[in-house]
Structures are given as C-alpha cells and as structure tokens.
PDB file of N, CA, C and O in Angstrom:
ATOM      1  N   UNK A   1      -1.919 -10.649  -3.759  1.00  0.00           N
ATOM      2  CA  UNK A   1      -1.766  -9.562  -4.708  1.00  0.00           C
ATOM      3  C   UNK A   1      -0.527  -8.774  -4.303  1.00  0.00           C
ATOM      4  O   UNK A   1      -0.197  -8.818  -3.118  1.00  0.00           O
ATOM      5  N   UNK A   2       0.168  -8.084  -5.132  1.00  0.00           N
ATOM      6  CA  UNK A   2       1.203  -7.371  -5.268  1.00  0.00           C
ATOM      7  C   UNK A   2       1.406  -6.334  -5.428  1.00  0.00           C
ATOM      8  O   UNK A   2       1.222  -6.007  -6.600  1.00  0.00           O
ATOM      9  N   UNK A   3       1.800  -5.375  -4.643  1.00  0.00           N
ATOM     10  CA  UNK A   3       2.091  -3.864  -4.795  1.00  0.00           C
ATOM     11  C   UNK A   3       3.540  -3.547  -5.086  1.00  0.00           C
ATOM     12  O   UNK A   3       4.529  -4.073  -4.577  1.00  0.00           O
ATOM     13  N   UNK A   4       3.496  -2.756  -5.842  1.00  0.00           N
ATOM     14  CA  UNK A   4       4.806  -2.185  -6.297  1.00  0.00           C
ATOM     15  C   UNK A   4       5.468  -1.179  -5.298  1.00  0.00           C
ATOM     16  O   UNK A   4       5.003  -0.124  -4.867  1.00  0.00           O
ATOM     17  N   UNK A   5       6.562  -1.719  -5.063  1.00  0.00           N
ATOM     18  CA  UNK A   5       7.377  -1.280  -4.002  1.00  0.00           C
ATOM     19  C   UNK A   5       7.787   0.426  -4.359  1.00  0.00           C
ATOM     20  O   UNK A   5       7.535   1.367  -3.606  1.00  0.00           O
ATOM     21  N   UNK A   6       8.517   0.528  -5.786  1.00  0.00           N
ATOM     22  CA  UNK A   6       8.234   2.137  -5.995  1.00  0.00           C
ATOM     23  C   UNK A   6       7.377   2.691  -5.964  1.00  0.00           C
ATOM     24  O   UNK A   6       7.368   3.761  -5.357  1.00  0.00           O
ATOM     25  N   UNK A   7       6.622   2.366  -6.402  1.00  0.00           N
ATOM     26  CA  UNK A   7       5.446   2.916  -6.533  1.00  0.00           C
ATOM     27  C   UNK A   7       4.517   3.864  -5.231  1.00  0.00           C
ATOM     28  O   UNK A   7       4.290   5.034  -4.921  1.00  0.00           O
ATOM     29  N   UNK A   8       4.176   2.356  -4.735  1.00  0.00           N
ATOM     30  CA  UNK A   8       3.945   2.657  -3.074  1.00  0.00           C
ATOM     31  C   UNK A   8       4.737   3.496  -2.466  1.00  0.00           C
ATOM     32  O   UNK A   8       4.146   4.234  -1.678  1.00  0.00           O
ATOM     33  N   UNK A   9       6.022   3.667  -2.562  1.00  0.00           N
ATOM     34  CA  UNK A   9       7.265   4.804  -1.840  1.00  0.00           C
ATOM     35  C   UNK A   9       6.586   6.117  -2.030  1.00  0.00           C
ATOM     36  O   UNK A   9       6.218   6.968  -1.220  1.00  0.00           O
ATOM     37  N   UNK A  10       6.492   6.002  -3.994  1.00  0.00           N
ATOM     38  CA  UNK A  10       6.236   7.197  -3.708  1.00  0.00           C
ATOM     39  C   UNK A  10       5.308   8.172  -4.050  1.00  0.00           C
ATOM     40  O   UNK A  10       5.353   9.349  -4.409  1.00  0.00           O
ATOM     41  N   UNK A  11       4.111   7.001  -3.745  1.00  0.00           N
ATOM     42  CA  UNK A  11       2.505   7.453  -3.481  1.00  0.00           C
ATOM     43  C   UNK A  11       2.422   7.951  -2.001  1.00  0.00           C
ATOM     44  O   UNK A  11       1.557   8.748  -1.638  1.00  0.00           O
ATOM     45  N   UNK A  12       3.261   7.496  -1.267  1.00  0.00           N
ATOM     46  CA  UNK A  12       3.534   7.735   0.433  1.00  0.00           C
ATOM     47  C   UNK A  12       4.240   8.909   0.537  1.00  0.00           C
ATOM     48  O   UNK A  12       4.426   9.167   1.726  1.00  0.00           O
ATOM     49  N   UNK A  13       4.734   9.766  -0.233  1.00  0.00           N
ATOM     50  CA  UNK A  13       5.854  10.841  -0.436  1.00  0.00           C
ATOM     51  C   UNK A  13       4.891  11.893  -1.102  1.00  0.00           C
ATOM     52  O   UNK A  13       4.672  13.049  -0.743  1.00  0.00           O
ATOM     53  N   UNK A  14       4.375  11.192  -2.161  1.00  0.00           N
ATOM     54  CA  UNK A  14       3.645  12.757  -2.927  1.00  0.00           C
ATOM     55  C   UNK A  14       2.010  13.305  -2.403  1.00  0.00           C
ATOM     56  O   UNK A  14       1.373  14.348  -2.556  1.00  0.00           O
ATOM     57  N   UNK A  15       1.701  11.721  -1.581  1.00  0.00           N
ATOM     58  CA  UNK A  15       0.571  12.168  -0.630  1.00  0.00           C
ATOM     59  C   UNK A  15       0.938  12.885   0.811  1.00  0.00           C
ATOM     60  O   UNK A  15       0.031  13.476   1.398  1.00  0.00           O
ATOM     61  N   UNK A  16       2.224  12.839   1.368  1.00  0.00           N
ATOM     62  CA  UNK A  16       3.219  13.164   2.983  1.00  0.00           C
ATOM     63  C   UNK A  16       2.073  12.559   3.891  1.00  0.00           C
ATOM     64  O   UNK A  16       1.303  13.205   4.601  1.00  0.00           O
ATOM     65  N   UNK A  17       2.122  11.018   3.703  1.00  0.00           N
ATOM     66  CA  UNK A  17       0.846  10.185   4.498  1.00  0.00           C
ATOM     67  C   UNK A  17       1.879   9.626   5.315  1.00  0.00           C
ATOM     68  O   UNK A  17       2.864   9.483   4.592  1.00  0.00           O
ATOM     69  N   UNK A  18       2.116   9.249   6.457  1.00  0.00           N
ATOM     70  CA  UNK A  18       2.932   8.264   7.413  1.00  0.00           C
ATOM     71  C   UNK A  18       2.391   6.748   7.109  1.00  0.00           C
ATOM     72  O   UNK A  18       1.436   6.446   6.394  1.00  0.00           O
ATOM     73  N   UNK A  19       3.058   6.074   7.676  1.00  0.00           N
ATOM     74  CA  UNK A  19       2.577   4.635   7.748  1.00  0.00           C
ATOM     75  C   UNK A  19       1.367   4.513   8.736  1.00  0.00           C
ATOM     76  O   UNK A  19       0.457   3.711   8.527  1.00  0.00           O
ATOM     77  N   UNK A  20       1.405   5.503  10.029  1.00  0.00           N
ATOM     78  CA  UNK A  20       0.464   5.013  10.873  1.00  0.00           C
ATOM     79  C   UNK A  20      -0.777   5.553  10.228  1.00  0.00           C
ATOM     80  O   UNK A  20      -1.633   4.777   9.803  1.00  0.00           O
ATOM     81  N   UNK A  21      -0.908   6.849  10.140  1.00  0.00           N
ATOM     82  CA  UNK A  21      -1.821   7.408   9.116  1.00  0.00           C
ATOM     83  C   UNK A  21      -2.370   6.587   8.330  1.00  0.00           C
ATOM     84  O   UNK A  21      -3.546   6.313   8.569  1.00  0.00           O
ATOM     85  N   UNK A  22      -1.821   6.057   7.366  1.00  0.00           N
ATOM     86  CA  UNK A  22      -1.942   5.158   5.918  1.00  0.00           C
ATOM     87  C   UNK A  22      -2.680   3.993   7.031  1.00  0.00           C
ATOM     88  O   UNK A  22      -3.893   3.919   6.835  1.00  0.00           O
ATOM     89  N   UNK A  23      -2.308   3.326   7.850  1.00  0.00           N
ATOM     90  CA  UNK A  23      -3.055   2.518   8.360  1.00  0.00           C
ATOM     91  C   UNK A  23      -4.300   2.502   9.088  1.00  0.00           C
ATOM     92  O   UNK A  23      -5.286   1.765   9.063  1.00  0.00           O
ATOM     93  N   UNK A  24      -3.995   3.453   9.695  1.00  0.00           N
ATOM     94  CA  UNK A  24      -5.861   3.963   9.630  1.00  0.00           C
ATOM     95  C   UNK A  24      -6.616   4.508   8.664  1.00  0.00           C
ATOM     96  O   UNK A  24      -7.780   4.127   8.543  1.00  0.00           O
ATOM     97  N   UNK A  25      -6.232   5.218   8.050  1.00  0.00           N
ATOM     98  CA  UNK A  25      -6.878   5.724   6.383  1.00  0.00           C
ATOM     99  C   UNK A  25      -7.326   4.146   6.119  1.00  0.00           C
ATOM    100  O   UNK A  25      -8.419   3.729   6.503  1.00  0.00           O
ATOM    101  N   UNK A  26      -6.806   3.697   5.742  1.00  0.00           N
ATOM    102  CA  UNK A  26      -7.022   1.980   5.160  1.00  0.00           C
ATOM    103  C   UNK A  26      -7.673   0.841   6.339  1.00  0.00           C
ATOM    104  O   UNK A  26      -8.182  -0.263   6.144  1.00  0.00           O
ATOM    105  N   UNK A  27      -7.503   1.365   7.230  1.00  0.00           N
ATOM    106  CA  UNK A  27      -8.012  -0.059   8.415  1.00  0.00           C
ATOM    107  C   UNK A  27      -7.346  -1.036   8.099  1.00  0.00           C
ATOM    108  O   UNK A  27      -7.999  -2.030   7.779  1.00  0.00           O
ATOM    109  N   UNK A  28      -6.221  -1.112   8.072  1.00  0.00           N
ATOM    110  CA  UNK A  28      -5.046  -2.450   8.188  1.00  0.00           C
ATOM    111  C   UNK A  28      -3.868  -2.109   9.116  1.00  0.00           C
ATOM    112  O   UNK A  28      -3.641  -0.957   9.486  1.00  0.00           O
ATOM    113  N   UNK A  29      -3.318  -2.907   9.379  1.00  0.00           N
ATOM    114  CA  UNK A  29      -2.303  -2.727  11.177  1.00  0.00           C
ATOM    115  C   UNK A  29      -1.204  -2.306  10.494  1.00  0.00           C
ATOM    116  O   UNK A  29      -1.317  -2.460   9.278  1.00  0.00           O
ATOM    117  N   UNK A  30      -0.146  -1.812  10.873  1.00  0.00           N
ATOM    118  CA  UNK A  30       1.295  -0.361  10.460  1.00  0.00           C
ATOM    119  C   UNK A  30       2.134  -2.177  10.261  1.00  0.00           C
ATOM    120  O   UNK A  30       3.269  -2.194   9.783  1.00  0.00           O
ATOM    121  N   UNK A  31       1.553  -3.365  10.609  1.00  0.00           N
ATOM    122  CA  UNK A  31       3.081  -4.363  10.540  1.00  0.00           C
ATOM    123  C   UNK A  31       2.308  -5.009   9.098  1.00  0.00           C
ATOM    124  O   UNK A  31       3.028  -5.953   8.773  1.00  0.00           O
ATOM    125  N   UNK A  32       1.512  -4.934   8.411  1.00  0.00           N
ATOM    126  CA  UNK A  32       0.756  -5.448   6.980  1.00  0.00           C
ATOM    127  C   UNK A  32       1.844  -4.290   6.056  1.00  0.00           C
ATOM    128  O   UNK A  32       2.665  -4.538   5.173  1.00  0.00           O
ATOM    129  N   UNK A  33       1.516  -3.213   6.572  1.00  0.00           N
ATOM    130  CA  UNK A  33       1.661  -2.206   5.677  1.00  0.00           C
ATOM    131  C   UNK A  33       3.641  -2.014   5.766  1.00  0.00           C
ATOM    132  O   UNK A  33       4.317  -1.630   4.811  1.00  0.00           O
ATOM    133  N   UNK A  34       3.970  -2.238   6.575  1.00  0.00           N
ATOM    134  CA  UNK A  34       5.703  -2.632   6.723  1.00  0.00           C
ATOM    135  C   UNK A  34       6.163  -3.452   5.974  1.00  0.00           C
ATOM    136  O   UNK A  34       7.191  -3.186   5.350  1.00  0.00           O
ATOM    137  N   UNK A  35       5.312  -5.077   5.788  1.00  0.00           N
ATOM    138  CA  UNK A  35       5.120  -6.036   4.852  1.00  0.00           C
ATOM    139  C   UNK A  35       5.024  -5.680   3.382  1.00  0.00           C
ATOM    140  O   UNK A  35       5.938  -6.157   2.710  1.00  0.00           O
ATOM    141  N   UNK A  36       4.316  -5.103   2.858  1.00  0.00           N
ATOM    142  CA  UNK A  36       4.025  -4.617   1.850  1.00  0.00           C
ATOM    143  C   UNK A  36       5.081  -3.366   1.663  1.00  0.00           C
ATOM    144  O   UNK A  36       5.441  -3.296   0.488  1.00  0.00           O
ATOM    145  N   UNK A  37       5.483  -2.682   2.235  1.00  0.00           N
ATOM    146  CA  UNK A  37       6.760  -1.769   1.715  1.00  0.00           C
ATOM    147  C   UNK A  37       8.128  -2.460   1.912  1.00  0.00           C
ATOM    148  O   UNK A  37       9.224  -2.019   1.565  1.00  0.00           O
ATOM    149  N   UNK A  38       7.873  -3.557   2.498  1.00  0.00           N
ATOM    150  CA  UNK A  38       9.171  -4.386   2.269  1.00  0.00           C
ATOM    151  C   UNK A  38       9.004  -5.277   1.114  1.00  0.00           C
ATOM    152  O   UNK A  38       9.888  -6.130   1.034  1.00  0.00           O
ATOM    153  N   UNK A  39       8.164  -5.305   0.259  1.00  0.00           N
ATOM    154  CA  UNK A  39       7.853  -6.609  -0.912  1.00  0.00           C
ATOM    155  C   UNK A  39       7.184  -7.569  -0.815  1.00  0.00           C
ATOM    156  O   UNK A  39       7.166  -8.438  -1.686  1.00  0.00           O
ATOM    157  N   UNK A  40       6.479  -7.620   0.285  1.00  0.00           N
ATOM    158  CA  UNK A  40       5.921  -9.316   0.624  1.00  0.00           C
ATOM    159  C   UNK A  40       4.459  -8.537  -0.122  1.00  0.00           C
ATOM    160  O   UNK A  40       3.963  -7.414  -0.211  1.00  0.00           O
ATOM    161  N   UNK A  41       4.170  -9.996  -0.579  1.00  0.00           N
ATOM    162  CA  UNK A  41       2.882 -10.403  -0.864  1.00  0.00           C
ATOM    163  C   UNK A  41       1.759  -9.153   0.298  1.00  0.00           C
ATOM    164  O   UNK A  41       2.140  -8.340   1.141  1.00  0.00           O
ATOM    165  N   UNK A  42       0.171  -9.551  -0.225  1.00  0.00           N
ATOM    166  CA  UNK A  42      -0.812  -8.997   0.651  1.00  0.00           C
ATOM    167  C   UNK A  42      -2.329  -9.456   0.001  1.00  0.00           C
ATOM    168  O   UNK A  42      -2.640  -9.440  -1.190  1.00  0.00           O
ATOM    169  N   UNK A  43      -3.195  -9.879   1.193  1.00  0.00           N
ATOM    170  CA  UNK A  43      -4.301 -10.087   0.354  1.00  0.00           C
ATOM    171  C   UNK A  43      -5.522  -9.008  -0.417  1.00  0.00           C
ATOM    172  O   UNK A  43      -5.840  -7.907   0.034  1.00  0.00           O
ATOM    173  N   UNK A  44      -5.952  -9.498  -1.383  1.00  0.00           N
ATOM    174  CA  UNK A  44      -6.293  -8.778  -2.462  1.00  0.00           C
ATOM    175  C   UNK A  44      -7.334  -7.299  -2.150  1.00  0.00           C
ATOM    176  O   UNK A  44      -7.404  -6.209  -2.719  1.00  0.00           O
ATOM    177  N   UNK A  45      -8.122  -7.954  -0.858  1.00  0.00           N
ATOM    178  CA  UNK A  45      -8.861  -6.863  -0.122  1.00  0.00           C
ATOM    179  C   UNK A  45      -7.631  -6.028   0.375  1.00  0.00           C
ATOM    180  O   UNK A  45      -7.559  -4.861  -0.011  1.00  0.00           O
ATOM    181  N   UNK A  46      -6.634  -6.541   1.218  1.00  0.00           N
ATOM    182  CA  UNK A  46      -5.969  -5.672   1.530  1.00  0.00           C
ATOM    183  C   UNK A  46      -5.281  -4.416   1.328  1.00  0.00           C
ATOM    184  O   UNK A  46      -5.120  -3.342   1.909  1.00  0.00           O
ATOM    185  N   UNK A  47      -4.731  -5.369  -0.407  1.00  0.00           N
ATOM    186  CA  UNK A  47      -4.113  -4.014  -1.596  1.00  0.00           C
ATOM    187  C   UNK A  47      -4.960  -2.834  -2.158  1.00  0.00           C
ATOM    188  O   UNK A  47      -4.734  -1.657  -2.438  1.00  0.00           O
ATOM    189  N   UNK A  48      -6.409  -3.958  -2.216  1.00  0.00           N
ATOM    190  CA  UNK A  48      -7.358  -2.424  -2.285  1.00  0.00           C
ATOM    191  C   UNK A  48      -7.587  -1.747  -1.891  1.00  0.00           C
ATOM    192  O   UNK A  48      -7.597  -0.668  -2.483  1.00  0.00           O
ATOM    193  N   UNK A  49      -8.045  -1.892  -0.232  1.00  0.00           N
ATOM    194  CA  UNK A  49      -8.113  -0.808   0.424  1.00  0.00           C
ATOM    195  C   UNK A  49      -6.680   0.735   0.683  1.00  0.00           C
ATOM    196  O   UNK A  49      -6.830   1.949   0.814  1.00  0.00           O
ATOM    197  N   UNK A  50      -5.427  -0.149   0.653  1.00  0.00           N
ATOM    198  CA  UNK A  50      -4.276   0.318   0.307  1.00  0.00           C
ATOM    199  C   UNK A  50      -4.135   1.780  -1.053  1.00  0.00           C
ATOM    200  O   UNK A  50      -3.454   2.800  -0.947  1.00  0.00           O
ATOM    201  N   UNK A  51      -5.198   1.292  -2.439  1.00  0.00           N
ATOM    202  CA  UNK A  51      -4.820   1.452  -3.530  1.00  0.00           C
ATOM    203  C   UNK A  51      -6.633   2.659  -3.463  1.00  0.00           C
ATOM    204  O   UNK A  51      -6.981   3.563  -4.224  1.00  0.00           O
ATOM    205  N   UNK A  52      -7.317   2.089  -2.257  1.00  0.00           N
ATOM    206  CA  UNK A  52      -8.226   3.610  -2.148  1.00  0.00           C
ATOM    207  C   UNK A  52      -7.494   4.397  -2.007  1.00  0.00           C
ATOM    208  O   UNK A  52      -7.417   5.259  -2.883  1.00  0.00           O
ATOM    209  N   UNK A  53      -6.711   4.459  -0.964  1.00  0.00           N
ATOM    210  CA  UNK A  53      -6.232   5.860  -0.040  1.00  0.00           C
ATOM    211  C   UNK A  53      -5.374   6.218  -1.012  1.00  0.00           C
ATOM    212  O   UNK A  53      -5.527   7.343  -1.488  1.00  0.00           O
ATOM    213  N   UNK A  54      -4.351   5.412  -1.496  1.00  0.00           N
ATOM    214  CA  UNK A  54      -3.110   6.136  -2.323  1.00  0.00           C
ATOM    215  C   UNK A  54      -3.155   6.322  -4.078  1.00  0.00           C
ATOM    216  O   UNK A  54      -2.782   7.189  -4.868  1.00  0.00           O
ATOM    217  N   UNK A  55      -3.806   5.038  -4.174  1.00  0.00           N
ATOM    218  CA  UNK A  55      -4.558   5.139  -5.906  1.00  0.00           C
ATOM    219  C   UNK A  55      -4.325   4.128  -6.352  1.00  0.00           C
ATOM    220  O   UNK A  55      -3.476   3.407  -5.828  1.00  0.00           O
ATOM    221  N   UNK A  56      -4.992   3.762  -7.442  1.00  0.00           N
ATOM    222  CA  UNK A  56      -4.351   2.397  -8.156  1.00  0.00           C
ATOM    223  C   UNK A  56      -3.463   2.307  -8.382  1.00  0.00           C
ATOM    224  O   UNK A  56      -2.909   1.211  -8.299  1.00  0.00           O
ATOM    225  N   UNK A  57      -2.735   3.567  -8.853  1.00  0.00           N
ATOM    226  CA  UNK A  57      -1.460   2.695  -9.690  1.00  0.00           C
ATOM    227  C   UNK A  57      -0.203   2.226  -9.100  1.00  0.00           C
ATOM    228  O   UNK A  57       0.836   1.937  -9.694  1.00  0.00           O
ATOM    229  N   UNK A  58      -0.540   2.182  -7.388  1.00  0.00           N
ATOM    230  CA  UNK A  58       0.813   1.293  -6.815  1.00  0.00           C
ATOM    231  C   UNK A  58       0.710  -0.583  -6.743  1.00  0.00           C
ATOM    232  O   UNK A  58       1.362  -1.541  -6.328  1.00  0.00           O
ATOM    233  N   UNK A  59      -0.573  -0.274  -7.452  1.00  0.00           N
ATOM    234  CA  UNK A  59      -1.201  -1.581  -7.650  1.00  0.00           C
ATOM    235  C   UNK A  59       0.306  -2.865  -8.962  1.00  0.00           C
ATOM    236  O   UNK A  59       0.931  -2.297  -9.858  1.00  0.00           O
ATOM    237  N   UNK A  60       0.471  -4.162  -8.735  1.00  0.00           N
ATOM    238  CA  UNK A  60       1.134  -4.472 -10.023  1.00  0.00           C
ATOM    239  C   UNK A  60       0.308  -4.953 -10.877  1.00  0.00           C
ATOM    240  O   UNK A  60      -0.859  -5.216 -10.586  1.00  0.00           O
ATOM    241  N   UNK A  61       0.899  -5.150 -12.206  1.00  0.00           N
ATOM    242  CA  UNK A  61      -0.138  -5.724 -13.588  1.00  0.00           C
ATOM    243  C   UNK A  61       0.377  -7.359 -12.862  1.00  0.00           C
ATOM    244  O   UNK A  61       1.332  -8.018 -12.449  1.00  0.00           O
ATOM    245  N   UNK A  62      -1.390  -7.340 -13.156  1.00  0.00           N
ATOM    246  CA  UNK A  62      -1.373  -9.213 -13.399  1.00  0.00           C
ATOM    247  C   UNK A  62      -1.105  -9.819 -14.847  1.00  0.00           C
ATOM    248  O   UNK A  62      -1.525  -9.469 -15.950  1.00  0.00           O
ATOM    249  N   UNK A  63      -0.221 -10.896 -14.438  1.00  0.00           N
ATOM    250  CA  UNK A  63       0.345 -11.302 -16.052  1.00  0.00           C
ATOM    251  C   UNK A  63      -0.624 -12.301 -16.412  1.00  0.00           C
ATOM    252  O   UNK A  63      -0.565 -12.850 -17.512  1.00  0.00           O
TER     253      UNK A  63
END
C-alpha cells in the first residue's frame, strides 16, 4: 500500500509529530517510516496504523 508523500509531510507538520514519536505512536521502527517518507511502498497493516495516528487522508486512492 501507498502513502502519499505530500500528504504524509504534511500531516507530520500540522500534527509537530517527529518521526521517532510517529514511530512509537504507530509501533513501527523510525527506518519503515523513513521508507515511506521517501516513497517506497509499505505493508497494508503498516499504512494503517500510520493513517491512525495521522489520519486517512495521507492514505493513496486505489485505482
């Protein structure tokens, strides 16, 4: 699954969450979450838990 790279920026900006933060908020390791703000792929549990803490909509549309 796919997260939107703006998006995510700046769900991370209007929440003032850090990465390490965000990774414990979520229980996933600060190098997943580096991954995912660099564009790579992530698995689908992963983005969710991601898309608790910050919200859905850094989530992308499935085509």
């Amino acid at each position: 699954m796919r997260i939107d790279r703006v998006k995510f920026a700046a769900a991370l900006a209007k929440k003032d969450i850090t990465i390490l933060r965000l990774a414990e908020a979520a229980g996933v390791s600060r190098v997943t979450i580096s991954g995912v703000k660099h564009g790579k792929s992530c698995a689908k549990t992963t983005a969710e838990k991601l898309a608790a803490v910050l919200g859905p909509e850094i989530l992308e549309e499935e085509a």
